[in-house]
KEVONU-322244 format. One record per residue (C-alpha): x, y, z. Coordinates in steps of 0.5 Angstrom, whole numbers, padded with zeros to 4 digits, always signed. Layout:
! KEVONU-322244
XYZ;...
! end
This chain:
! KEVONU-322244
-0027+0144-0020;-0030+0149-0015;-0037+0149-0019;-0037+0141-0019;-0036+0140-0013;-0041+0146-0011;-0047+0143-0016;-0046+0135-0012;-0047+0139-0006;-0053+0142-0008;-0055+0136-0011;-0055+0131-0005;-0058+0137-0001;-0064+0138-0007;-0065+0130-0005;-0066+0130+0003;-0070+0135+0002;-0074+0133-0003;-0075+0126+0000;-0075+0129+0007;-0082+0133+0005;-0085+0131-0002;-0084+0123-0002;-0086+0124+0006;-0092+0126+0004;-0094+0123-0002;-0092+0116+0002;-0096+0118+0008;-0102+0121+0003;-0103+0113+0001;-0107+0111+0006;-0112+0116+0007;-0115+0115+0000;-0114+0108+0001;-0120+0108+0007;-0124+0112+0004;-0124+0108-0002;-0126+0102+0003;-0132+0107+0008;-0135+0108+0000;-0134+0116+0001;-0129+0116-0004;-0128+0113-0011;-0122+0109-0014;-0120+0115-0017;-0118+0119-0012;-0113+0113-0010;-0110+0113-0017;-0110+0120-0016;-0105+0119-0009;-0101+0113-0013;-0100+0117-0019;-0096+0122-0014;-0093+0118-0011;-0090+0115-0017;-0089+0122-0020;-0085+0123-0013;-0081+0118-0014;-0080+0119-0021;-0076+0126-0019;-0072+0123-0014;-0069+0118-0020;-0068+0124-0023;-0064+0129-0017;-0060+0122-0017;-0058+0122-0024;-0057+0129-0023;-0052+0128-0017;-0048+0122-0020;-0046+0126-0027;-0045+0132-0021;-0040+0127-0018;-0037+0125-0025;-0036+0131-0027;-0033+0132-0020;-0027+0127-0021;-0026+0129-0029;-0025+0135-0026;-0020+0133-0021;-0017+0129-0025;-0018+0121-0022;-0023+0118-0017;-0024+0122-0012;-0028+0119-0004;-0034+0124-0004;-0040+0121+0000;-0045+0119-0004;-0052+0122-0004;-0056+0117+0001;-0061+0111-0002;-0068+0111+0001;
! end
């Protein structure tokens, strides 16, 4: 039970960190491609290249997720029951 609760720990804490940092940052990268693309000096490429991170990053936040959820599964299989664990933190 120890190793469960151990994995969903570092699972929501894997989660913060990402969307504190990368999902920050791809968020806050959107809007410099965006005025470039408006002044001419950049081309429609280098916003897709910014929305595609984005998507990327999020995408891997989906997955740390559903990596913390089967964490907390297996938490409470091991437990035996439904247990009240906090829940990693929605956007």
């Amino acid at each position: 039970m120890r190793v469960a609760w151990v994995e969903l720990d570092a699972a929501s804490r894997l989660i913060d960190q990402y969307r504190d940092s990368v999902l920050s940052f791809a968020e806050q990268n959107q809007t410099l491609p965006q005025s470039a693309l408006t002044a001419g000096q950049a081309d429609v490429t280098v916003l897709l290249d910014a929305q595609w991170e984005l998507i990327d990053a999020r995408g891997t936040v989906s997955d740390l997720e559903r990596d913390a959820i089967l964490g907390r599964i297996a938490l409470e299989h091991a437990a035996g029951g439904t247990l009240i664990v906090p829940s990693p933190k929605s956007p």
